[in-house]
N, C-alpha and C positions, 0 to 999 in steps of 0.2 A: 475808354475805360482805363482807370489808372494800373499802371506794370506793375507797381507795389499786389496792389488788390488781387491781380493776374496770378504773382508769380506765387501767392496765400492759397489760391485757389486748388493752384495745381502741386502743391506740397501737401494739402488736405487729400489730394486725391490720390499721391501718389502713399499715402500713411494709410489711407484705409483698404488699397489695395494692398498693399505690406499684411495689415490685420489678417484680410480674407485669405492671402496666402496661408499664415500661419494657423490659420483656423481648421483652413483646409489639411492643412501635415497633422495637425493633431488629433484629428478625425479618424483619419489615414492609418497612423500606427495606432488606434483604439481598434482596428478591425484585424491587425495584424499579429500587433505585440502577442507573446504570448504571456501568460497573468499568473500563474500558479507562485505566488512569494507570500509574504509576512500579511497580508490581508488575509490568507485561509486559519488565522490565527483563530481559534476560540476561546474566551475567556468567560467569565462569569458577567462579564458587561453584557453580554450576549444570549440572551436566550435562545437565538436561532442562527443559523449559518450566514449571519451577517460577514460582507466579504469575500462570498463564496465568488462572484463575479468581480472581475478587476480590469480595468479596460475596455470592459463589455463583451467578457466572455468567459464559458464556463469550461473547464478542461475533461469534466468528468462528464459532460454532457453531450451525445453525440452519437458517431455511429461506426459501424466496425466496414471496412474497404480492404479488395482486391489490392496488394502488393508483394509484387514480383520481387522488391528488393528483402523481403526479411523471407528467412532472420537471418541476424545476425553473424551470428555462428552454426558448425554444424557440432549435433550432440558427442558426433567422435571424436572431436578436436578439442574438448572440454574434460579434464583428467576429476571435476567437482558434484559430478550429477550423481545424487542415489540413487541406486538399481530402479524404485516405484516408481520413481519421476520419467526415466529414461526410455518413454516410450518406442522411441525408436530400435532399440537394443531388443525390445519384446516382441517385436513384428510390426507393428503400427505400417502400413505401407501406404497407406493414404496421406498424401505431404501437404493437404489443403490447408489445414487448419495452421501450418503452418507462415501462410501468407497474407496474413491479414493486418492488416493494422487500425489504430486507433484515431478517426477524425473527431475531432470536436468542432460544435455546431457553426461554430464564426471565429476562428483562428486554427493557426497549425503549431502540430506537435512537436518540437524540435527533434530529430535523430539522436540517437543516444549518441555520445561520443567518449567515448572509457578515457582517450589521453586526457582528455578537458576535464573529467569529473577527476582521474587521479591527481592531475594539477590543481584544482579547488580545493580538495583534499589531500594535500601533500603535508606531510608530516601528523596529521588527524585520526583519532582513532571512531571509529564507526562501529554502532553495535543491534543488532537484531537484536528482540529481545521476545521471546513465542511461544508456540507450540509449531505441529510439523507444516501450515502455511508461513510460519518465520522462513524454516527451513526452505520450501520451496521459492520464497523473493531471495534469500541468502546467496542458493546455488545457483536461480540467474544471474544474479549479480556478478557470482565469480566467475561464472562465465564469460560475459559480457566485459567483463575489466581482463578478462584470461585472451580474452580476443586481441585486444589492445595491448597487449603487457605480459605478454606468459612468463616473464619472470618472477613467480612466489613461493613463497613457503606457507604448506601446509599442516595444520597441528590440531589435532582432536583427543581431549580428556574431560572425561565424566559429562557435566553438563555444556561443557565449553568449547568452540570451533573457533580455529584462530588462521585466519590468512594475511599474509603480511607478504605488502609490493614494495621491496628492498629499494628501488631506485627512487621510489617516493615519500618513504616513511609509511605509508600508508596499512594501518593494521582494520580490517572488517574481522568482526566477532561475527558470534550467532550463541547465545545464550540459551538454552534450554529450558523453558518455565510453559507448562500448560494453562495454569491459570492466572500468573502472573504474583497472586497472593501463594501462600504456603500448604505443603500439605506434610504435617510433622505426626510420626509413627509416637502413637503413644498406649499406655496399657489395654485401651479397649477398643487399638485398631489405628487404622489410617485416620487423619481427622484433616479436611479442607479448614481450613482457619481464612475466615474471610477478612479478617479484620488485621492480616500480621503478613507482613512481607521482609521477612528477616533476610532473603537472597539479594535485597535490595543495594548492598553494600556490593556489591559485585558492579552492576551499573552506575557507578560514581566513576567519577573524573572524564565521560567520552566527550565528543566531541558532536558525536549526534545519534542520537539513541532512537532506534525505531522499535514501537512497539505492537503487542496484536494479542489476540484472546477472544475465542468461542467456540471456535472448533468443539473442544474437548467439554462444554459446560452444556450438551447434551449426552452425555454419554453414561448410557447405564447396564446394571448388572457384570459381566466380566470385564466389559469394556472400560468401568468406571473404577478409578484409582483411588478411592478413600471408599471407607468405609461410614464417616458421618461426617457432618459438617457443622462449623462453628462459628457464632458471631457473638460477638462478647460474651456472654456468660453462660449464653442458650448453648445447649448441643443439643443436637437432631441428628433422627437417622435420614432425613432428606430435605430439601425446601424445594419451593417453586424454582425454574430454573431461571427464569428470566429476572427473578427476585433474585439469586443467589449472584448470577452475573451483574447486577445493580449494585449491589451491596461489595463484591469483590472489586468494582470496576473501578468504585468511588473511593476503595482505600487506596488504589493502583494513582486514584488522582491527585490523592491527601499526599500519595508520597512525590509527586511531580514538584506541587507547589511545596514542602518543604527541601528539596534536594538538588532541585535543578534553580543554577542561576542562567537564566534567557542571555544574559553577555557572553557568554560561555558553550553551552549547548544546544541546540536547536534538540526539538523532539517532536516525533511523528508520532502516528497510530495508521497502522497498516488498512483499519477499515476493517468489515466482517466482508470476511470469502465467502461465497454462496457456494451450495450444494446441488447437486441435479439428480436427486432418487425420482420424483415424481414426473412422468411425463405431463399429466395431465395441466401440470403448472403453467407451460407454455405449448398447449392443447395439443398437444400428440398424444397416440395412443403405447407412447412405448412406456415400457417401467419405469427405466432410465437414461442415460446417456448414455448409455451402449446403441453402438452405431449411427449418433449422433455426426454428421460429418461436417456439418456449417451452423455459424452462429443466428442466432435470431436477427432477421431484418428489421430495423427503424432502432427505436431510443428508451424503446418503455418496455421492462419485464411483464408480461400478461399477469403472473400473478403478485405482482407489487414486490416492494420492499419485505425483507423479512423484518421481527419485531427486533431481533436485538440491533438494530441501525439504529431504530427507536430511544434506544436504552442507552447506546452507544452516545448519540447526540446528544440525548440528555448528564450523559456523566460528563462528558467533554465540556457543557456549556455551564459548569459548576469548576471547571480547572480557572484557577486565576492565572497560572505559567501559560505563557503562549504553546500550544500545541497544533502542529497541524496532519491537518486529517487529509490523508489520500485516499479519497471514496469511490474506491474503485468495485463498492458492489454493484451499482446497474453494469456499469461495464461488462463486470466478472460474468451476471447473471445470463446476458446476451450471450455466452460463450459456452454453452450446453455440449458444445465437440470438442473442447480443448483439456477433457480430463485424462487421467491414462484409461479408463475404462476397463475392459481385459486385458490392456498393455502395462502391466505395472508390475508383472514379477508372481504377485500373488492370486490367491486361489477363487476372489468374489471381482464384482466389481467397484471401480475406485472411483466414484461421481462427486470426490471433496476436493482433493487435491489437483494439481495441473501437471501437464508434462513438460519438460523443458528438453529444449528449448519450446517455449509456446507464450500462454497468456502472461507469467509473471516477468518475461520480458516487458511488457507494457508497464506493468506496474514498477518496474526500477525507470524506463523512460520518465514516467510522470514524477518520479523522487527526482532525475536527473533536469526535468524543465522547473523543478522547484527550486531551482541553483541558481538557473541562467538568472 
């Protein structure tokens, strides 16, 4: 046989074995990598959560696990926690809930690491932007960077919360806004204005703006802070609420894609926080999450998604700005033990918000693997 032909042979074989290697690595890191970046963007190209998977894995998809390493910090060693949040302070003597963490289904979550995110973020200003689930991701956060860094300065006026890590530059806001749109005092009352976001001027110039809204857009009689509400030229003394958050969501969008340039600012949406009043949701027979001690086993809430997820996706999938969504409601939902319950300070039970340190640890992780 001729050497020429030989030595063709065995360079064809030694190239495709080259190939299969490299097929093989790339397979490898698709089951590893973890995926949360600029693919969870949603735009108007998009009707549906195209993107949600990257690598071939979902991060918000998965299940809750036994870990002896969190958390993070301990709630005493944290000078940022409000009294409701602090369940520990209130009695809570059950430390379960506190060791869990979050697997997803075909990759791992990276550990949060405060030096790493304040170096990405060095010189950066970062802003919450809510009602009191802002508050709650807010005060893990400074926790979790307070672990890492306890040197800041702390500052609270009117609507505004300002922490600033001097050796970083690094300033985290937390803005105060229950509906995100306006609610302006005018002669025949409180009036929701769905259609006007005049606070908006306050969110300009950050560096990466996190937002969030629903909480408060069930809330009625004492608990509800207008008195009518308004969309263009209509005033009511009520509307449908899922219709009022649609209609408030979509100016919240209008003002993304006019004010946010994407070279500039990344922007999130926190997602809807689920509530735990109904036991029978996830077929217990209790009222609420009181005495609730462990999270629901597997990946799926018994009684589904709630509707404004619905509403939610659908306003997101009308933003032209890159926006990304950290869908941390199933997560949240499996988590029926991680509220303050009767550990919050006050006089009912609390089945809306979380205790920290607890579940909105995870939810700064997942803004934290949205970096890597």
């Amino acid at each position: 046989m001729d050497f020429g032909y030989q030595r063709r042979c065995l360079l064809l074989a030694v190239v495709i074995f080259l190939l299969q290697v490299q097929l093989f690595l790339v397979v490898t890191l698709a089951k590893t990598q973890v995926p949360l970046s600029s693919s969870y963007n949603i735009t108007g190209r998009s009707s549906s959560l195209r993107g949600r998977e990257l690598l071939g894995c979902d991060l918000f998809k998965g299940k809750w696990v036994l870990d002896n390493s969190s958390p993070i910090y301990a709630a005493s060693s944290c000078p940022y926690i409000d009294s409701e949040f602090d369940c520990m302070k209130h009695g809570r003597s059950d430390t379960q809930y506190l060791k869990y963490s979050w697997q997803p289904d075909s990759c791992n979550l990276p550990r949060f690491n405060g030096l790493d995110l304040l170096s990405k973020w060095k010189g950066k200003k970062v802003m919450f932007v809510g009602d009191s689930l802002s508050e709650n991701m807010f005060q893990s956060l400074a926790c979790l960077l307070h672990a890492s860094s306890p040197k800041a300065t702390f500052q609270h006026k009117d609507s505004l919360t300002t922490l600033t890590f001097q050796d970083y530059g690094v300033r985290v806001y937390l803005y105060h806004s229950t509906y995100l749109v306006d609610i302006v005092q005018e002669r025949i009352g409180r009036v929701l204005k769905l259609d006007s976001i005049q606070a908006g001027d306050a969110w300009k110039g950050m560096d990466v703006l996190i937002f969030n809204s629903w909480h408060w857009w069930t809330h009625t009689g004492r608990l509800q802070p207008w008195d009518y509400v308004q969309y263009g030229s209509t005033v009511s003394k009520d509307m449908d609420r899922l219709e009022a958050y649609y209609k408030g969501m979509t100016t919240w969008g209008k003002w993304v894609d006019l004010n946010v340039d994407p070279s500039n600012t990344k922007v999130y949406f926190q997602g809807i926080s689920p509530s735990h009043y109904k036991g029978k949701e996830w077929g217990s027979s209790s009222k609420n999450c009181y005495g609730e001690l462990q999270p629901i086993e597997g990946s799926t809430y018994p009684a589904g998604l709630p509707d404004a997820q619905g509403v939610l996706k659908k306003v997101l999938g009308a933003v032209k700005k890159p926006v990304y969504l950290l869908d941390i409601t199933t997560l949240s939902q499996l988590r029926k033990d991680a509220h303050p319950s009767t550990y919050g300070g006050g006089s009912g039970v609390d089945c809306s918000h979380w205790c920290v340190p607890g579940l909105p640890d995870t939810w700064n992780q997942l803004l934290y693997a949205s970096l890597t």
